[in-house]
N, C-alpha and C positions, 0 to 999 in steps of 0.2 A: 443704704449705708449711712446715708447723710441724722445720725443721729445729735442730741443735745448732749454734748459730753461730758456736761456739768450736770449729773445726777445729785439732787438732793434728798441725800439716804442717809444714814446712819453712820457719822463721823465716828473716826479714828478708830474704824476696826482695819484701816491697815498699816498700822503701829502694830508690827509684828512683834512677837514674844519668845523671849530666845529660850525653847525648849532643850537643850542637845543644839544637833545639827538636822533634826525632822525635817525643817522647813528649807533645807537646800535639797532639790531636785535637778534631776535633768532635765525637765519642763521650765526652768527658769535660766535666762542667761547669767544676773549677778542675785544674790540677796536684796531683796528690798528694804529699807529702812525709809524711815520720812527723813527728807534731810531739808529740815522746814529751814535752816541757816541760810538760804536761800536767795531770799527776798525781803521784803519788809510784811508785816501782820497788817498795817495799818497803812490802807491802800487813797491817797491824795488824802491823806490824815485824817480817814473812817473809817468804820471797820461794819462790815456787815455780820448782821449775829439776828439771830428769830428767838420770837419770846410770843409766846401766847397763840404760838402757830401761825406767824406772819413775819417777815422778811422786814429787817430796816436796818438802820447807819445810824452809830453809836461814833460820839468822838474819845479821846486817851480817856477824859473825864467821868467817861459813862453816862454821859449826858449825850438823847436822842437830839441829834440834828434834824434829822429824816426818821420821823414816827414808822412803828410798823405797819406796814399796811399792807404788803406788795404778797402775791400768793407764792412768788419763785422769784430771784434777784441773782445778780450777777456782783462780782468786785469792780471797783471803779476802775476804767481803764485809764493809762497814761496820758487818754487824751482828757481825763476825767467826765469823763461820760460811763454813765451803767445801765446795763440791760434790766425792764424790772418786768413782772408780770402781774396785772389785774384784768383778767379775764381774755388780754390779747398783751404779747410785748407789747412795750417801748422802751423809751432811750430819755434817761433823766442825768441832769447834771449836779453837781455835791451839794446845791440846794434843796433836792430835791422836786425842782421844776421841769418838768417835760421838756424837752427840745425836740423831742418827736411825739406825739399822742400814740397812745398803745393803738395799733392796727395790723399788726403780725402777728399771723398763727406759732409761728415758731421762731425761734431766734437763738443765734452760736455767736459764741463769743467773739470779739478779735482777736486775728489771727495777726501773725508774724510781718505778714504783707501790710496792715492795717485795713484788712478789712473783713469785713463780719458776713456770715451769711443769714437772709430774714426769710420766711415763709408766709407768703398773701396766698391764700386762698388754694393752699396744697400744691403752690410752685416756688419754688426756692430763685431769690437771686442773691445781689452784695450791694452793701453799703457802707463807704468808707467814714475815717475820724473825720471830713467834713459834714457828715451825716446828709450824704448825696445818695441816692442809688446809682450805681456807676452799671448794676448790671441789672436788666429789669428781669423780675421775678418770671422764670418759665421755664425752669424747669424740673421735671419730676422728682429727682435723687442728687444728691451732689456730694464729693468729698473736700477735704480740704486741699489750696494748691501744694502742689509740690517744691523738690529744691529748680525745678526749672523753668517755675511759673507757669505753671500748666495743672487745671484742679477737673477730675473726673467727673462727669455730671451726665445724667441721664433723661431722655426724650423716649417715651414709650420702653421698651422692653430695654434698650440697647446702649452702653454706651458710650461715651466718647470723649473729649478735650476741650476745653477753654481754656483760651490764655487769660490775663487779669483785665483785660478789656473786657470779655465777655464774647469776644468772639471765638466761633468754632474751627479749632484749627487742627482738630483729627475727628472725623463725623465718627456718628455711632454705629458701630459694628459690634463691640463685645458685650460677654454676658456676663465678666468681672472683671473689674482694674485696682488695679492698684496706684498708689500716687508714682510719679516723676522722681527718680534720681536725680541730684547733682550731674550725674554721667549723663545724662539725657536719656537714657534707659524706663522703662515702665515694664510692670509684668501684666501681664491681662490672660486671662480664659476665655475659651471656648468649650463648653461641653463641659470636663472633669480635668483637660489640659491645662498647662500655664505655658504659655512662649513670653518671649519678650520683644518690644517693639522699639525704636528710634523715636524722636519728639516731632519725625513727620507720620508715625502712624503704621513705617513699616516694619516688617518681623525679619529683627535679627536673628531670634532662633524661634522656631515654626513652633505651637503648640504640641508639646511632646512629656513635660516633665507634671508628677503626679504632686508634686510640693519641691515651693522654692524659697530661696533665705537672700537676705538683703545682701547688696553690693559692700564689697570691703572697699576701701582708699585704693587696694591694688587693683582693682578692676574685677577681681572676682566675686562671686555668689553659687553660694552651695544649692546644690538644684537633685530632685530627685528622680530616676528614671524607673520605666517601668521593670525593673528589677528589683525593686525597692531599696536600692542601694543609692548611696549619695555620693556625687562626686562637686566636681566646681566648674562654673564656665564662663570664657572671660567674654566680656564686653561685645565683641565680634561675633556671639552666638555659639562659639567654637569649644567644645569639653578640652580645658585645660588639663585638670584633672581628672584620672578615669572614674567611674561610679565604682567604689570600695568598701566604703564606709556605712555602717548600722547609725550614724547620725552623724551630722554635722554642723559647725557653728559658722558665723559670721568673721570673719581673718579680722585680727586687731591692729590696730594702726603700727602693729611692732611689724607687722607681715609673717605672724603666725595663728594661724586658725585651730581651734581646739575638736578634733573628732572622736567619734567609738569607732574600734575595731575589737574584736574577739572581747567583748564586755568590757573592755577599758578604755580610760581616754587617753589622749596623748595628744602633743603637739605637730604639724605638720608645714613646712614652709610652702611660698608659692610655686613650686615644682611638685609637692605632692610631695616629698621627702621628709618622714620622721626628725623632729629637733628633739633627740633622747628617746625613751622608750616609751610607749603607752604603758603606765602603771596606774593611772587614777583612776578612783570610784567614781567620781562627778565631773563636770565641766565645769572651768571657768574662766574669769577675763581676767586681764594684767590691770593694774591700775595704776596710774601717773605717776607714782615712785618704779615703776616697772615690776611691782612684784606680782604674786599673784597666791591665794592661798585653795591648796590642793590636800585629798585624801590620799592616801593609801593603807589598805587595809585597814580601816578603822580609823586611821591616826593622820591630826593636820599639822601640813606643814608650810612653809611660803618657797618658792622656786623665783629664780630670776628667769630674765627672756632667753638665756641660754637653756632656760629648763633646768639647772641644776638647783640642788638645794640649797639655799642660805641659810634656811631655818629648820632643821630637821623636822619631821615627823614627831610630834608627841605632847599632840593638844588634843583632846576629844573634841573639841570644837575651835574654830577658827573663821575670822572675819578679816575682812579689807584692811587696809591703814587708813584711819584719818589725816586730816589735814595737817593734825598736827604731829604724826610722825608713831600716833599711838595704836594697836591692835589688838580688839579684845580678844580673847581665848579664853576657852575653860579646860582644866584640870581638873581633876579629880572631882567632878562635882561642881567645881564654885570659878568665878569668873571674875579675870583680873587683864590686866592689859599688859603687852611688851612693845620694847619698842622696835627700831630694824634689825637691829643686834641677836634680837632673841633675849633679849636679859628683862625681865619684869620692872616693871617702872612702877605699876601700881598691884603689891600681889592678890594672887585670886582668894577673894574672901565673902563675893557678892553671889548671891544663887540669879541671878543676870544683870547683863551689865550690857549697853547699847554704845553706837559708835559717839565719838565727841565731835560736836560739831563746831563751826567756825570760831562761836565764841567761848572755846573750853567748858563746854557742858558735857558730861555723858550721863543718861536716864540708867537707874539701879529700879530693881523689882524686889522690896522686901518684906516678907510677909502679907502679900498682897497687894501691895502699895507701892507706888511709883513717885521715885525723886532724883535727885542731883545730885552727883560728883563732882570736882573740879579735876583740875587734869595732876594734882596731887594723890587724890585717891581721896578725900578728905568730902564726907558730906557735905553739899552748900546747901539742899532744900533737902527739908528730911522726908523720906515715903512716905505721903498722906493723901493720895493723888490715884482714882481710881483708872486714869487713863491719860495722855499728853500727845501733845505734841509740841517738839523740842522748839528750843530758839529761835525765833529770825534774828535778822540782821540788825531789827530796830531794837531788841534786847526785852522783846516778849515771849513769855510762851501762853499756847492753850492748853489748860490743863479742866479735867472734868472728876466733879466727886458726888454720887448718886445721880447719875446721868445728866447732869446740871454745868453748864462749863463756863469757865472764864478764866482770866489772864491775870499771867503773875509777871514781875520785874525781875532780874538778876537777884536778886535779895530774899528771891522767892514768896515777897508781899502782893496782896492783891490788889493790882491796877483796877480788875473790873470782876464783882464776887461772882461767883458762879449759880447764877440763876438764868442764863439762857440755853434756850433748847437745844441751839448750833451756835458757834461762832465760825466767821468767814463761808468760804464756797465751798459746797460739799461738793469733791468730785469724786466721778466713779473710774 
């Protein structure tokens, strides 16, 4: 399990493309969009980008700081330190001076806890921002820790717990885990079962369910029995809910969970009681305005946490709200944005139109070409752009023309021309 999650493949094929509504499924809990507003592009003020099929660190100027050379390269961390690779990791600082000489087979980025996991010689351990090994390298498989400080790792076939010491504090018994809940909760397998276990190892509910879904805030998790029905079960190992349901999601921090019954979705509270009627086509989540945008029969519309409508039905297509109050929709064809009201702010006139991100940008697709809106409706970069990703926070974006990318400013001028092969980390 313990894979490099930083796959460097082929950037910004997941800068989805708003066909219709094709690309909302039941297989997905929200729409994906990049929502690069994020963070910053230019990471301890470099940017990692590959040119001539080698990995290096460019400063705003487009002048190498740190020549290409590296086969595979990480973004510089907070502690400003990066992982680079020539022929085994190491760990370089914005000089590009080693502070660890490459001697790891494998290497994962920093994690949340601060610290990274390395592979010597086909055994995984961790080494923190002081660039110590806090855990020594031994063993076979490892996940990342969890919310309870607890990261799965495996010793021959089986396996089991460490806390951030490195010490074992559920030995190995199983043959899949899953990370640690906040709740103190874990799901693990035996055979084709999933039970769940406490953070000493024992099973709150014995190996029984055929697929199970994450803990909501309320203590529940949709779980599946061999009926192949879903229901929910709370923390205690106990079926809250009975198994009912042709699917089931993850209960939103409103304390309504979204399921199928008789082909539609519908909302249901933590008793298992309908909030309004199942009438949707698809599933979806509420979002920090509390709305939420739903089908029926063809046509979108937005619901509040009562589930009622605020916004009727009668968008062929319909997305989230931005931050700034805006939601795209398409009509008759063409795509323009409203705002809570239902009343068009910007009208539909784009053949697509993507959500706006922090700093009042939204990406338009015209004639092939990809550029910027402001939150007027008014071009600010005209579609010349075979491919993007939006804004960050520093007020760049990466944009790509004949498979070639670099970075434009607010002004839509070129900070850095597009002549490399990647810019920043390509993740999978």
């Amino acid at each position: 399990m313990k894979n490099i999650k930083k796959i460097f493949a082929a950037a910004f094929t997941a800068v989805l493309i708003f066909t219709g509504c094709t690309n909302k499924t039941e297989s997905s809990e929200t729409v994906m969009t990049i929502s690069a507003g994020e963070n910053t592009l230019f990471k301890s003020g470099l940017l990692l980008v590959r040119k001539d099929g080698k990995y290096g660190y460019i400063d705003k100027s487009g002048n190498f700081v740190i020549e290409p050379r590296f086969e595979a390269a990480y973004d510089f961390d907070e502690s400003g330190f990066a992982f680079v690779l020539e022929d085994l990791w190491g760990i370089i600082d914005t000089s590009g001076n080693y502070v660890i000489e490459p001697r790891f087979h494998l290497a994962d980025d920093f994690m949340n806890n601060g610290l990274a996991w390395i592979n010597e010689d086909g055994k995984w351990g961790c080494i923190d921002r002081n660039l110590d090994i806090v855990i020594e390298p031994q063993f076979d498989n490892a996940m990342d820790f969890g919310g309870n400080g607890y990261a799965a790792v495996r010793l021959g076939k089986k396996w089991g717990y460490i806390n951030e010491s490195g010490t074992v504090v559920i030995e190995g018994k199983f043959e899949k885990p899953e990370a640690f809940y906040e709740n103190g909760k874990a799901w693990v397998s035996e055979g084709n079962l999933w039970g769940c276990i406490d953070d000493k190892g024992n099973f709150v509910a014995e190996s029984q369910f055929l697929n199970v879904g994450n803990f909501g805030k309320n203590g529940l998790a949709a779980v599946m029995t061999e009926t192949n029905l879903w229901g929910y079960m709370d923390e205690n190992g106990s079926l809250a809910i009975e198994p009912q349901f042709q699917m089931a999601r993850r209960f939103n921090d409103n304390g309504l969970a979204c399921v199928k019954i008789n082909d539609k979705w519908g909302f249901i509270d933590g008793q298992g009681n309908f909030v309004g009627e199942p009438i949707f086509d698809l599933p979806v989540s509420f979002e920090k305005n509390g709305l939420a945008e739903v089908s029926t029969d063809g046509k979108w519309g937005y619901i509040d946490q009562s589930v009622e409508f605020v916004i009727k039905p009668k968008f062929d297509c319909a997305y989230s709200f931005s931050e700034n109050g805006f939601a795209a929709v398409q009509k008759n064809g063409k795509w323009g944005c409203i705002d809570e009201s239902g009343k068009f702010v910007i009208k539909p006139k784009f053949e697509e139109l993507y959500s706006f991100d922090r700093l009042g940008f939204a990406a338009i697709y015209k004639n092939g070409k990809y550029g910027f809106i402001d939150k007027n409706g008014k071009i600010s970069i005209n579609p010349k752009f075979d491919n993007y990703i939006g804004f960050y926070d520093d007020g760049f974006a990466v944009v790509s023309i004949d498979w070639k990318y670099g970075v434009i400013n607010q002004n839509g001028d070129y900070v850095l021309p597009p002549e490399y092969d990647y810019i920043g980390e390509m993740k999978f």
